[in-house]
Biopython code that builds the backbone (N, CA, C, O; Angstrom):
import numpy as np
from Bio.PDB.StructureBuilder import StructureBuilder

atoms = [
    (1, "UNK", "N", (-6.524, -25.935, -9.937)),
    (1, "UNK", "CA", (-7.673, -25.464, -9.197)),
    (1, "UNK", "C", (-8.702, -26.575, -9.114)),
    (1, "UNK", "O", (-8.822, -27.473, -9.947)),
    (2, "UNK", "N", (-9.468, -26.408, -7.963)),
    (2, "UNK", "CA", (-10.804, -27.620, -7.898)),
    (2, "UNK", "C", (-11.576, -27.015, -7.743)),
    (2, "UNK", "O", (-11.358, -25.806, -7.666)),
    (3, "UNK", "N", (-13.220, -27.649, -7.580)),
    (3, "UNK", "CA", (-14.254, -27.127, -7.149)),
    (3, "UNK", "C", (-14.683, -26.218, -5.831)),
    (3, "UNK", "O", (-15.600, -25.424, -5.622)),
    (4, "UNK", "N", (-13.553, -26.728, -5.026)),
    (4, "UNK", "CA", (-13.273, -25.640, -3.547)),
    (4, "UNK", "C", (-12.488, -25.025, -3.279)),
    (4, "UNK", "O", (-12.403, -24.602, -2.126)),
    (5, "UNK", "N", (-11.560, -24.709, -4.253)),
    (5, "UNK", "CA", (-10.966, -23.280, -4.385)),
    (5, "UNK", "C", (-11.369, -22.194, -5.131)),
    (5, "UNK", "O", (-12.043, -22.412, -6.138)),
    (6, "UNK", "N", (-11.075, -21.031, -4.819)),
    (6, "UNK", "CA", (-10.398, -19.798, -5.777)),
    (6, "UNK", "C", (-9.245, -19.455, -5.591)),
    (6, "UNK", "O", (-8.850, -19.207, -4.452)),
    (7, "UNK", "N", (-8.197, -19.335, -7.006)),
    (7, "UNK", "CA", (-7.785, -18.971, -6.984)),
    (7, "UNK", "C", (-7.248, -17.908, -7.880)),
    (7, "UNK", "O", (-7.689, -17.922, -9.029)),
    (8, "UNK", "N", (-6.244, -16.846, -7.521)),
    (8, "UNK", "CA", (-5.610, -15.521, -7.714)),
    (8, "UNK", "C", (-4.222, -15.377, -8.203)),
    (8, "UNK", "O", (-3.275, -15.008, -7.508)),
    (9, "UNK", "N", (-4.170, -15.744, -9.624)),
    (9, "UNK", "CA", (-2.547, -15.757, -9.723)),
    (9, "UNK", "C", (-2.337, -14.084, -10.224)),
    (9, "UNK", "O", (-1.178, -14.021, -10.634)),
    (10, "UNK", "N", (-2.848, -13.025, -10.323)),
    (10, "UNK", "CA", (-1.995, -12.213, -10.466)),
    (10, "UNK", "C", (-2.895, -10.619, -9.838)),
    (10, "UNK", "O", (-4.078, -10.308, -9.975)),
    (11, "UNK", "N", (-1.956, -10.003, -9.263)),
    (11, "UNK", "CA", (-2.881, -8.421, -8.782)),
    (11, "UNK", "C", (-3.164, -8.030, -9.783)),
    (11, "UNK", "O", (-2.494, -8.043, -10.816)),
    (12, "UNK", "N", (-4.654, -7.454, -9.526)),
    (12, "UNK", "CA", (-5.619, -6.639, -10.579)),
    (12, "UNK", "C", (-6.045, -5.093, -9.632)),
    (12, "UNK", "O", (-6.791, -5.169, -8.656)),
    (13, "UNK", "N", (-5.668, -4.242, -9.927)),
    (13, "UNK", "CA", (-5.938, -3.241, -8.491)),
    (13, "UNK", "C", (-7.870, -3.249, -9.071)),
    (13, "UNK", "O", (-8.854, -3.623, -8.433)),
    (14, "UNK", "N", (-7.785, -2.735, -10.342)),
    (14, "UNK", "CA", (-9.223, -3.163, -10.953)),
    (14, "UNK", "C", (-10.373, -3.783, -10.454)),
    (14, "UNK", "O", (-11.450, -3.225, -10.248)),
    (15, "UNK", "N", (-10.037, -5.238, -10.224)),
    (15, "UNK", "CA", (-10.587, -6.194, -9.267)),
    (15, "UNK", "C", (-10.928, -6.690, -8.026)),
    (15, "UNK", "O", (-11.777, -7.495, -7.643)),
    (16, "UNK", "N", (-9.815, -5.826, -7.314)),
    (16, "UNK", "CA", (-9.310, -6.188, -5.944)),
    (16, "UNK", "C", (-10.819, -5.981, -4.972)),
    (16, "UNK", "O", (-11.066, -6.651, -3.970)),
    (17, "UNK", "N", (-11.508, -5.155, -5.406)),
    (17, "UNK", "CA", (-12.861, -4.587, -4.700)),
    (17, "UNK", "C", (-13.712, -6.438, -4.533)),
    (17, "UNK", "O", (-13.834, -6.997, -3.442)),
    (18, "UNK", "N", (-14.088, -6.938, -5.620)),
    (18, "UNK", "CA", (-14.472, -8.132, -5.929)),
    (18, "UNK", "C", (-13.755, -9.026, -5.675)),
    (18, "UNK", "O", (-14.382, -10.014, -5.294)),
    (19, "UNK", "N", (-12.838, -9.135, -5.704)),
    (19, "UNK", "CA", (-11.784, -10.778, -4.904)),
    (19, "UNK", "C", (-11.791, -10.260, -3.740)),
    (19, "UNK", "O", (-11.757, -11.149, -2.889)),
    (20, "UNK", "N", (-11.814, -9.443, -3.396)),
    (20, "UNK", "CA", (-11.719, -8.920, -1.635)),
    (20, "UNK", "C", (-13.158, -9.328, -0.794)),
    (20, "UNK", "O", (-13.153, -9.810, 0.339)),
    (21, "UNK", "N", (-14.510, -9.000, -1.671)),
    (21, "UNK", "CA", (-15.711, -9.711, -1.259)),
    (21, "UNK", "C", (-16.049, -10.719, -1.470)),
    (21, "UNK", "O", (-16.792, -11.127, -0.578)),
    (22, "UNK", "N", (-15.826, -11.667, -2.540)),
    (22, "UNK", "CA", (-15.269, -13.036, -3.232)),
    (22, "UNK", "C", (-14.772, -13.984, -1.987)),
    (22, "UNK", "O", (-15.453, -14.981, -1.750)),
    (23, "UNK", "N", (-13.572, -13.707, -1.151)),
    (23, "UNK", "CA", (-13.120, -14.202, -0.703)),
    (23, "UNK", "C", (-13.063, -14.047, 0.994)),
    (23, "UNK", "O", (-12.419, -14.732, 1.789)),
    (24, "UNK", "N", (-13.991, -12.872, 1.262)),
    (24, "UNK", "CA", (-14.944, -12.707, 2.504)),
    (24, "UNK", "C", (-14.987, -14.376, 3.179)),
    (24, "UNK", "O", (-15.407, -15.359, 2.568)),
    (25, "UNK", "N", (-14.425, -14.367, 4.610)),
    (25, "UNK", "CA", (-14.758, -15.563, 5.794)),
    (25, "UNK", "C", (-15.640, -15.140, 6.803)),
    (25, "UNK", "O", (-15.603, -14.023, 7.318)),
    (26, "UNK", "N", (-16.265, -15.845, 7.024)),
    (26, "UNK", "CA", (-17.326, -15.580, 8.734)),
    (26, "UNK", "C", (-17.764, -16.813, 9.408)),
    (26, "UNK", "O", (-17.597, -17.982, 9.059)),
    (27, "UNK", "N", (-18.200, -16.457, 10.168)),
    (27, "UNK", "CA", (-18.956, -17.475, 10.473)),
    (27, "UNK", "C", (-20.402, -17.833, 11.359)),
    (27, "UNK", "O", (-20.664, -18.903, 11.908)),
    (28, "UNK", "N", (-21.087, -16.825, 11.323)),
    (28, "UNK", "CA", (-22.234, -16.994, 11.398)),
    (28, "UNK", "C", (-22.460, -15.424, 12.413)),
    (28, "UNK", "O", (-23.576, -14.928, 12.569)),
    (29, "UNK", "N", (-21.232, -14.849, 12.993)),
    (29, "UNK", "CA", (-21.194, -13.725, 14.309)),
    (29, "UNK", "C", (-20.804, -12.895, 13.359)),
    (29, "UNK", "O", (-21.462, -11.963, 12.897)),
    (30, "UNK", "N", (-19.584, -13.276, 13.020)),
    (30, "UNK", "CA", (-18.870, -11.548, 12.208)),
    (30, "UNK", "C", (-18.091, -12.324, 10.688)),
    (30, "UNK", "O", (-17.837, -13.432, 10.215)),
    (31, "UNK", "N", (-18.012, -11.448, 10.507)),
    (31, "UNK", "CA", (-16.977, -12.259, 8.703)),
    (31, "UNK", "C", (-15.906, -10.528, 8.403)),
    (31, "UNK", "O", (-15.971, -9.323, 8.646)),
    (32, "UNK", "N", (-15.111, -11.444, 7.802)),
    (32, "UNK", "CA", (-13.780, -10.000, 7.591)),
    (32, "UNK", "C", (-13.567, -10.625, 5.846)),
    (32, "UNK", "O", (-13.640, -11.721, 5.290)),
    (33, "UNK", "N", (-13.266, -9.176, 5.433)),
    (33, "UNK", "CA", (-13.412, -9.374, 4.103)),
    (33, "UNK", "C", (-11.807, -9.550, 3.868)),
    (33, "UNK", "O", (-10.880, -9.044, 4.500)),
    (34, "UNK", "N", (-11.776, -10.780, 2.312)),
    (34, "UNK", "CA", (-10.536, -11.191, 1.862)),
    (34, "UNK", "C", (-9.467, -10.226, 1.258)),
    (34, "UNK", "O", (-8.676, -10.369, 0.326)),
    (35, "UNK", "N", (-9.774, -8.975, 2.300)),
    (35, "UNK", "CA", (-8.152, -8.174, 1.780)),
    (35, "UNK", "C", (-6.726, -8.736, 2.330)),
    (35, "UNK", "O", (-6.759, -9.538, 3.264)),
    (36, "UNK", "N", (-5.849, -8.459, 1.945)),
    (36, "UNK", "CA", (-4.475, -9.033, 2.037)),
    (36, "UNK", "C", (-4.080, -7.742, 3.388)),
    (36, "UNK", "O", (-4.176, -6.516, 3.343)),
    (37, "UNK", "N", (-3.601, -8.711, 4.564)),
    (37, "UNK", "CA", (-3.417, -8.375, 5.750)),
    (37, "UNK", "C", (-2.716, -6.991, 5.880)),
    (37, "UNK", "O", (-3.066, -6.364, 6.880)),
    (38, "UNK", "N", (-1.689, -6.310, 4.982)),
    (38, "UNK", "CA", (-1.249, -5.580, 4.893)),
    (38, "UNK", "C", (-1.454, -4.320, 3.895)),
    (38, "UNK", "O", (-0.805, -3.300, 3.662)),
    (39, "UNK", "N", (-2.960, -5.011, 3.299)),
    (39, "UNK", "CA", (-3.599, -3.830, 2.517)),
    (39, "UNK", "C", (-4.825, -2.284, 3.438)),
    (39, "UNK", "O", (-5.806, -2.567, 4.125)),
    (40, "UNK", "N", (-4.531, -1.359, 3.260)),
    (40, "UNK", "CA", (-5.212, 0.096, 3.699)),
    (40, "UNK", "C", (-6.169, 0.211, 3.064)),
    (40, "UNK", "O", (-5.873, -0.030, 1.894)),
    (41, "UNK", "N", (-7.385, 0.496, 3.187)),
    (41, "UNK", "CA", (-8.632, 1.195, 2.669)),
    (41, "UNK", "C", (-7.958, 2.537, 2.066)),
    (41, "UNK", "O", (-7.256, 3.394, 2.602)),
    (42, "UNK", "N", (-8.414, 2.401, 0.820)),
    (42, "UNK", "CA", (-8.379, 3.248, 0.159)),
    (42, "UNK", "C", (-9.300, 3.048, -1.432)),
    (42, "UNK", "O", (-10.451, 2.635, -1.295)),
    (43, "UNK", "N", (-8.793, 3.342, -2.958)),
    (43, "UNK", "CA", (-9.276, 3.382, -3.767)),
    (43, "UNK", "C", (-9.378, 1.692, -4.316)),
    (43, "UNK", "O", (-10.111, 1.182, -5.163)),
    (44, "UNK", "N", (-8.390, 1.143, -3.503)),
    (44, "UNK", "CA", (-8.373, -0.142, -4.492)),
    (44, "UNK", "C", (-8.992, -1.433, -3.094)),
    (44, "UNK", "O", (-9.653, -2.470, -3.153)),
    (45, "UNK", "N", (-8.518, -0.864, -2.262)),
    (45, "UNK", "CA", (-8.949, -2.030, -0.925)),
    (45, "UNK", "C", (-10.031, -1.532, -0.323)),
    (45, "UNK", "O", (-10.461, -0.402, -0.554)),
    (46, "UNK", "N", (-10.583, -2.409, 0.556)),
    (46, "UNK", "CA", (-11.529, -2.271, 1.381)),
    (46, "UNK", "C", (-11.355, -3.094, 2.085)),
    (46, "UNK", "O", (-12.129, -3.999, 1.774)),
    (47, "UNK", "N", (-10.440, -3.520, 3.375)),
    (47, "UNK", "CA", (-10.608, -4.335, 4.613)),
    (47, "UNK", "C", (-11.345, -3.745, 5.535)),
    (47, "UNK", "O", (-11.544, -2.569, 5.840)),
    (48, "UNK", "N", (-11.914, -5.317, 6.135)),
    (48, "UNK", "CA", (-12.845, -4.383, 7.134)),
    (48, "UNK", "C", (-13.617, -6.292, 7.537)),
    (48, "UNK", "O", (-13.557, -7.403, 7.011)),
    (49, "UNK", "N", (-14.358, -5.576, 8.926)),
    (49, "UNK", "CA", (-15.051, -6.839, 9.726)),
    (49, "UNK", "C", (-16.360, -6.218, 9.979)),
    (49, "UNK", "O", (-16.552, -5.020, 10.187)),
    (50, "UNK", "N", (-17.374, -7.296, 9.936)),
    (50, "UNK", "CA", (-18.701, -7.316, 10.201)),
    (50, "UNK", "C", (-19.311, -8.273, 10.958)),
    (50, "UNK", "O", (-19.460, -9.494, 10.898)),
    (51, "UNK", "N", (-19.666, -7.255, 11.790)),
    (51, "UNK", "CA", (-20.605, -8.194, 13.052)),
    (51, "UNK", "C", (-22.377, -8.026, 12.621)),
    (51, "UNK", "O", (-23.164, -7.250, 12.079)),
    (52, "UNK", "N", (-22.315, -9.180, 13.211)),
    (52, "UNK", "CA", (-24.041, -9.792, 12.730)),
    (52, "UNK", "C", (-25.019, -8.859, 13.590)),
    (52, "UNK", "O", (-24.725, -9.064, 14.767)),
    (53, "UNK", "N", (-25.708, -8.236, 13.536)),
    (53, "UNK", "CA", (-26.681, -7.082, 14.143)),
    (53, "UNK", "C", (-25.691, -5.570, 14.372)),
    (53, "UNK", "O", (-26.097, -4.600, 15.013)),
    (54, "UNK", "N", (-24.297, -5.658, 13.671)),
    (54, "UNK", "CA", (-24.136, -4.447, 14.316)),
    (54, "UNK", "C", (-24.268, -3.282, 12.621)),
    (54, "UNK", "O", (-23.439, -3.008, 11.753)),
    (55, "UNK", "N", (-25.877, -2.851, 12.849)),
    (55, "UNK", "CA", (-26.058, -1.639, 12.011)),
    (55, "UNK", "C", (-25.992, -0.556, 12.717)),
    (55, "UNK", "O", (-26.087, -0.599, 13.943)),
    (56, "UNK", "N", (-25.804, 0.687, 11.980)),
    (56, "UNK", "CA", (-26.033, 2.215, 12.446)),
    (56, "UNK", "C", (-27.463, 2.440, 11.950)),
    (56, "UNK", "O", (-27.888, 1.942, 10.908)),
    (57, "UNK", "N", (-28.132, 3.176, 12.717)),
    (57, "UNK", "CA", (-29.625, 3.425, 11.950)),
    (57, "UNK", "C", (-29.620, 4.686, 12.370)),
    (57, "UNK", "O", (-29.707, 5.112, 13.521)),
    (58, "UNK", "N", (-29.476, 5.446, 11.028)),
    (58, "UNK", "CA", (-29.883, 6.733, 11.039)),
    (58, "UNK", "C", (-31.138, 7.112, 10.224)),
    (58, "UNK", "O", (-31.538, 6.537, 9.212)),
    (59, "UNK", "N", (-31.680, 8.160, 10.827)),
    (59, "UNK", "CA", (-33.174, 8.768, 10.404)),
    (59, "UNK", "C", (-32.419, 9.626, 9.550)),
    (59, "UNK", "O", (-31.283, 10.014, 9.822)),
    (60, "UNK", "N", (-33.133, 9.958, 8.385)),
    (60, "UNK", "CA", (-33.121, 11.177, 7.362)),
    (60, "UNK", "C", (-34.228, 11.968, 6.698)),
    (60, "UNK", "O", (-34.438, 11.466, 5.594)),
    (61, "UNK", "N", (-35.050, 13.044, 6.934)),
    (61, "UNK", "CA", (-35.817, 13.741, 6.674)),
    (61, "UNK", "C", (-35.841, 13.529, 4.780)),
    (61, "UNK", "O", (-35.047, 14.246, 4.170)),
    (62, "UNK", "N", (-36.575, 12.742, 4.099)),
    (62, "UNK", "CA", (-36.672, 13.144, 2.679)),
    (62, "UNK", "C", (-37.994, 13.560, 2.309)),
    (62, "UNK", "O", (-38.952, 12.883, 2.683)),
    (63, "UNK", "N", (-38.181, 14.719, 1.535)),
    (63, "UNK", "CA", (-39.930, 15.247, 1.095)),
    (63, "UNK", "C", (-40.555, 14.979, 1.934)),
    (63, "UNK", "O", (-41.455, 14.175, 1.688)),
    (64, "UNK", "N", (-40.413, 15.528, 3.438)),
    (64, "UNK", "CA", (-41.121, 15.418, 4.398)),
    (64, "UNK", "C", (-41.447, 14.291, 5.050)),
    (64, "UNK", "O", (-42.340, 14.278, 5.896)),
    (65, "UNK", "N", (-40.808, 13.323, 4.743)),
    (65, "UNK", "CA", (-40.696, 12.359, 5.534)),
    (65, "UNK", "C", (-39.470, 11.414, 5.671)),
    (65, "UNK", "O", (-38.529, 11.281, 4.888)),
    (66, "UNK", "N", (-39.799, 10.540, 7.327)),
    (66, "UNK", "CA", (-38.664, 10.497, 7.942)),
    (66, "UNK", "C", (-38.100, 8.887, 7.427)),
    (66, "UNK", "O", (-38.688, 7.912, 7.896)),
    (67, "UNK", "N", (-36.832, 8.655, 6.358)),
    (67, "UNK", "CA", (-36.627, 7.706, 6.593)),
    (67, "UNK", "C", (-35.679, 7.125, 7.236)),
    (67, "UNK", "O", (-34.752, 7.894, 7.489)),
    (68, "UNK", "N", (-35.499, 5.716, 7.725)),
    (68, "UNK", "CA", (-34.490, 5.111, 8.484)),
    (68, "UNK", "C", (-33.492, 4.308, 7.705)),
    (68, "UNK", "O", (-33.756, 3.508, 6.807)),
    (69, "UNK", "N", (-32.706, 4.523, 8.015)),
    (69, "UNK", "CA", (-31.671, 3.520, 7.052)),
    (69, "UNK", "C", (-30.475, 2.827, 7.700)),
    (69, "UNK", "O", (-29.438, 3.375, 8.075)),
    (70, "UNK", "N", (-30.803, 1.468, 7.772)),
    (70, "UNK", "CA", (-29.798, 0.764, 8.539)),
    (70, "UNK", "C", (-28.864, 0.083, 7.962)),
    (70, "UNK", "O", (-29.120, -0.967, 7.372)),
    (71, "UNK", "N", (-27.375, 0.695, 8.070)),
    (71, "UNK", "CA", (-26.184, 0.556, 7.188)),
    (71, "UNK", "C", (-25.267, -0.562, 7.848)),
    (71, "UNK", "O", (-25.056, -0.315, 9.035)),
    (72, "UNK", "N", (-24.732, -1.603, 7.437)),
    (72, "UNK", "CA", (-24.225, -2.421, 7.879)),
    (72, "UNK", "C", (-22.431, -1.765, 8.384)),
    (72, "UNK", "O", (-21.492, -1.801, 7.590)),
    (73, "UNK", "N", (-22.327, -1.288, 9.635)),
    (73, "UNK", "CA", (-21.322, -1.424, 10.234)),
    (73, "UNK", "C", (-19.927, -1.434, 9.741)),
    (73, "UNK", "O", (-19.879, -2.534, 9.192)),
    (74, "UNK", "N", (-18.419, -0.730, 9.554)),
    (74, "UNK", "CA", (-17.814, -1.723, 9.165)),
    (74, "UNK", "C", (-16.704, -1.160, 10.785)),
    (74, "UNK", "O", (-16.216, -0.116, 11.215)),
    (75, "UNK", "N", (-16.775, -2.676, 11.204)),
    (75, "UNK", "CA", (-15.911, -2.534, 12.562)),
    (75, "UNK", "C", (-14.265, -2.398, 12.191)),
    (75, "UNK", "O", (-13.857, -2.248, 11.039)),
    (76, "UNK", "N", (-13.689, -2.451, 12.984)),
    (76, "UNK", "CA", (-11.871, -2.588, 13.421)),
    (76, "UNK", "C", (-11.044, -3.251, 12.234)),
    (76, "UNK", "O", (-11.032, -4.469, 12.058)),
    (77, "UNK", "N", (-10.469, -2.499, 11.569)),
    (77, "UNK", "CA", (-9.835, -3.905, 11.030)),
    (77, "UNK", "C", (-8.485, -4.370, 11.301)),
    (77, "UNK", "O", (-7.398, -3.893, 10.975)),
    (78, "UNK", "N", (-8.900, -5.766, 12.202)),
    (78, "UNK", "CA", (-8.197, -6.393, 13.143)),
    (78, "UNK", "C", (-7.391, -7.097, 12.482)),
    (78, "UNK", "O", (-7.217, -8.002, 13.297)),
    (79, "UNK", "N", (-6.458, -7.490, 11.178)),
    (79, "UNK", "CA", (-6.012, -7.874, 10.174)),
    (79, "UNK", "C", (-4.510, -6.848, 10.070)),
    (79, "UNK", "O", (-3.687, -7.702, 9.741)),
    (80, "UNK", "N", (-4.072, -6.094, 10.128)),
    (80, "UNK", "CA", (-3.410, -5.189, 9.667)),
    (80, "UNK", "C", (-2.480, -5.492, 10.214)),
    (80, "UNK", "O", (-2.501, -5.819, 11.401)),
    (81, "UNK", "N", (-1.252, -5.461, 9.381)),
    (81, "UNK", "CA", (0.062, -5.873, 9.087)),
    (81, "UNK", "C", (0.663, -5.371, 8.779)),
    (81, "UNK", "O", (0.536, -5.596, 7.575)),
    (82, "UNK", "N", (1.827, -4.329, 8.912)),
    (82, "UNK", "CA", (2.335, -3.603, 8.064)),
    (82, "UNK", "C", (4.332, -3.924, 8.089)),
    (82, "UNK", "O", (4.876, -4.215, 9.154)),
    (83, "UNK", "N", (4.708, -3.867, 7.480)),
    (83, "UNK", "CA", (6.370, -4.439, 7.428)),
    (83, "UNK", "C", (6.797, -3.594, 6.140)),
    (83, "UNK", "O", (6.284, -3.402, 5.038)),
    (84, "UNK", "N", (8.033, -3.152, 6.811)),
    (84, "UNK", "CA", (9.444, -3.054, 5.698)),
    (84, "UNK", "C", (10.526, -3.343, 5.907)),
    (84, "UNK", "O", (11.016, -3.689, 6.982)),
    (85, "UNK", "N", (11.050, -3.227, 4.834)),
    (85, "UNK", "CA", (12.517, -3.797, 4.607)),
    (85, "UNK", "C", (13.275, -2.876, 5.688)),
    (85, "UNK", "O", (12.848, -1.768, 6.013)),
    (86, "UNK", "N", (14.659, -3.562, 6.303)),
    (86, "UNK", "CA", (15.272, -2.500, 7.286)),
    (86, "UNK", "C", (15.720, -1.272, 6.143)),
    (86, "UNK", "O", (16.321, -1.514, 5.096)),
    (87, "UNK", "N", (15.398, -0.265, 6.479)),
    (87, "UNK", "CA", (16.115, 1.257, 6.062)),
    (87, "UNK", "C", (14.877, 1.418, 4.797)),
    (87, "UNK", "O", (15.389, 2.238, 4.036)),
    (88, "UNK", "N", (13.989, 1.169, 4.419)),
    (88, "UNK", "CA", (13.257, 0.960, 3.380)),
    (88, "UNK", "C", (11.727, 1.845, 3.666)),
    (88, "UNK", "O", (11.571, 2.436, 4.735)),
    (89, "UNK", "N", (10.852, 1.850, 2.790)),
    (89, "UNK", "CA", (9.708, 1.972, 2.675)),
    (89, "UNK", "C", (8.588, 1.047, 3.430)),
    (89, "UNK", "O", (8.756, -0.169, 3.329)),
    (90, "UNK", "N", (7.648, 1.435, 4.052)),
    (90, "UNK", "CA", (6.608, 0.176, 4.371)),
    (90, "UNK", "C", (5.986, -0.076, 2.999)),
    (90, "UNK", "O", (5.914, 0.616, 1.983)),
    (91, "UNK", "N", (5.500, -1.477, 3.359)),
    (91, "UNK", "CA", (5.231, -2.289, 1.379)),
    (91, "UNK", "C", (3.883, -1.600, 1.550)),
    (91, "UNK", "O", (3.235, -1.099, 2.469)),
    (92, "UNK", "N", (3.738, -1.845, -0.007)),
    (92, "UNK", "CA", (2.952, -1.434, -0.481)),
    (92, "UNK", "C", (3.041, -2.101, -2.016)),
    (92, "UNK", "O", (3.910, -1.963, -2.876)),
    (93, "UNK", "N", (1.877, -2.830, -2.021)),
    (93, "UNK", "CA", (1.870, -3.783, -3.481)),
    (93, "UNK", "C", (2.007, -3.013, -4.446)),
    (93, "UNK", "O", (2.623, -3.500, -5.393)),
    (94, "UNK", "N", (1.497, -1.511, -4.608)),
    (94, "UNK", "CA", (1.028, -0.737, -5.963)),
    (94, "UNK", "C", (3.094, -0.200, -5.960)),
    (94, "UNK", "O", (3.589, 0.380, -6.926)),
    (95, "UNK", "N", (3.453, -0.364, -5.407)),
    (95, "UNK", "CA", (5.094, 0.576, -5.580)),
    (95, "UNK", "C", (5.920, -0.548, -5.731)),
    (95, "UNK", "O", (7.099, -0.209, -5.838)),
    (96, "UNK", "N", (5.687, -2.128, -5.796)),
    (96, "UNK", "CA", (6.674, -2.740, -5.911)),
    (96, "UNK", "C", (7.056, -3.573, -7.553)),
    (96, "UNK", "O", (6.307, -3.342, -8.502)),
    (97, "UNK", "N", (7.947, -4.270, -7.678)),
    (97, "UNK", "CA", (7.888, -5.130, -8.436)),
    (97, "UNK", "C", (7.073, -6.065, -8.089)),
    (97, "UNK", "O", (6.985, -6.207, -6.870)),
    (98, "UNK", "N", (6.212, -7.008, -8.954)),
    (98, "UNK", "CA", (5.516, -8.564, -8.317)),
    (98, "UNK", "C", (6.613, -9.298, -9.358)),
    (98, "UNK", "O", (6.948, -8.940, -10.487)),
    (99, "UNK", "N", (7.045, -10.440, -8.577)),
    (99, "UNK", "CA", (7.547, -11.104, -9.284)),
    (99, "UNK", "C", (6.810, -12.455, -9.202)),
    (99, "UNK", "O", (6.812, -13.240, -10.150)),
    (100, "UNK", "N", (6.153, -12.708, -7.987)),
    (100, "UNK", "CA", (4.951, -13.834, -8.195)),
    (100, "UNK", "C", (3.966, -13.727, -6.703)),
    (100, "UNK", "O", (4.236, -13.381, -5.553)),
    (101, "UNK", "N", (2.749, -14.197, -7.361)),
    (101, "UNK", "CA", (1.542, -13.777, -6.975)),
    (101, "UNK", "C", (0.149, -14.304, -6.970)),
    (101, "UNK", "O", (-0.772, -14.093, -7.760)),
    (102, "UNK", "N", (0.201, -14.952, -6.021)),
    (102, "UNK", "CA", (-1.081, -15.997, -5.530)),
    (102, "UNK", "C", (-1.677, -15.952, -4.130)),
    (102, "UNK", "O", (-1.124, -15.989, -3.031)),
    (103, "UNK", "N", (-3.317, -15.839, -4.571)),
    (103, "UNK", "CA", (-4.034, -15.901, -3.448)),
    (103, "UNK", "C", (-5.047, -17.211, -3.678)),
    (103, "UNK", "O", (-5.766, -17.053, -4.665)),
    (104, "UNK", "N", (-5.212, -18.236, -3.103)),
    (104, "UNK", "CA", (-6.689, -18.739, -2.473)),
    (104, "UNK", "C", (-6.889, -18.904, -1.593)),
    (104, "UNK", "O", (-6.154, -18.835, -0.608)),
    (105, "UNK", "N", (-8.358, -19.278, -1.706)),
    (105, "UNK", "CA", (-9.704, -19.163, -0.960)),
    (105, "UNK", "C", (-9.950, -20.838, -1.050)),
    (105, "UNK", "O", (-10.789, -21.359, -1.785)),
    (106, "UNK", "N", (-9.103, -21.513, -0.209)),
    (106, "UNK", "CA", (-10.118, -23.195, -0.034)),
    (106, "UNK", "C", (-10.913, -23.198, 0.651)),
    (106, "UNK", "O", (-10.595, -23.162, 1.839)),
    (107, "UNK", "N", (-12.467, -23.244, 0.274)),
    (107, "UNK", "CA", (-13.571, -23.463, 0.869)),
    (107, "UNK", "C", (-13.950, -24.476, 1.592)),
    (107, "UNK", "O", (-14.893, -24.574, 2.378)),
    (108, "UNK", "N", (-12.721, -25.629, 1.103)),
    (108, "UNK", "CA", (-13.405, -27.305, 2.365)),
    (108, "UNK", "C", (-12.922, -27.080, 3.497)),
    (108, "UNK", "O", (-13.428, -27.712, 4.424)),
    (109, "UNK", "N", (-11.613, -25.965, 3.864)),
    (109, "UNK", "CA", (-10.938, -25.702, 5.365)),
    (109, "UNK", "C", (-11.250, -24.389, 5.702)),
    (109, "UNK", "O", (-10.953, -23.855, 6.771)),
    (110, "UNK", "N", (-11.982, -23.762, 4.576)),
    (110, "UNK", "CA", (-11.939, -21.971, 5.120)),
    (110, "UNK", "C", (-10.401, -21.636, 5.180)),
    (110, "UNK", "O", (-9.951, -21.784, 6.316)),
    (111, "UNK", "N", (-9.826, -21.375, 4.593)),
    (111, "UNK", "CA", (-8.590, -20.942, 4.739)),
    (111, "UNK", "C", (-8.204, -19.941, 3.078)),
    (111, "UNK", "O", (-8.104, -20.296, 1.904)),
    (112, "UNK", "N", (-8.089, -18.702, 3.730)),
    (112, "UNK", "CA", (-7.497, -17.827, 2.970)),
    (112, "UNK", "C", (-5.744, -17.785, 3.078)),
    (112, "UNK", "O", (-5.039, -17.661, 4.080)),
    (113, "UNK", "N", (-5.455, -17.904, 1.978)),
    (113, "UNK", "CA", (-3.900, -18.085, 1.872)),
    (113, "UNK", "C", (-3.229, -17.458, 0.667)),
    (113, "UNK", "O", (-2.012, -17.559, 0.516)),
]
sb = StructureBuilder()
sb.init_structure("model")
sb.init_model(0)
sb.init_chain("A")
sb.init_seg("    ")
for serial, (resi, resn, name, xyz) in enumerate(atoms, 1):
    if name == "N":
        sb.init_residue(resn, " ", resi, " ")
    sb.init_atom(name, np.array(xyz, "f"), 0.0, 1.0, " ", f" {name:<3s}", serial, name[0])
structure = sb.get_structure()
């Protein structure tokens, strides 16, 4: 490892919330967070893309007054990959064996790998 990487030698479902924002790319318009292309929102993932001004602003009545709250968006997630084996299951990291397992994040090319 160097000073412009991170890297990920083994799944942590634990973690995955934090290496997934950890390893977040953008670039100044929208950024998509470092989930693994073929991971689903659910308890352990969170993929997802964010565009720069795109909040929801909803009003909410609290103790009589009205507040606004502008929630950052989470758009399309344009990432999604899904594959199986012929006659098989679609993957899914939490049902398989890992037999090896690496992710980085080189920061001098931007490249998640």
């Amino acid at each position: 490892m160097n000073s412009w990487s991170l890297v990920y030698d083994e799944f942590d479902p634990e973690k995955e919330s934090l290496r997934e924002a950890l390893c977040t790319l953008g670039n100044g318009y929208f950024a998509t967070r470092g989930a693994a292309p073929e991971s689903e929102e659910g308890a352990v993932h969170y993929p997802g893309t964010y565009l720069a001004g795109g909040y929801n602003r909803l009003k909410t009545e609290i103790a009589g007054r009205v507040v606004e709250n502008e929630d950052l968006v989470n758009m399309p997630n344009w990432l999604l990959t899904r594959f199986r084996p012929e006659e098989g299951d679609w993957f899914n990291i939490r049902r398989v064996d890992i037999l090896y397992y690496r992710q980085e994040l080189n920061m001098r090319v931007c490249l998640l790998s």
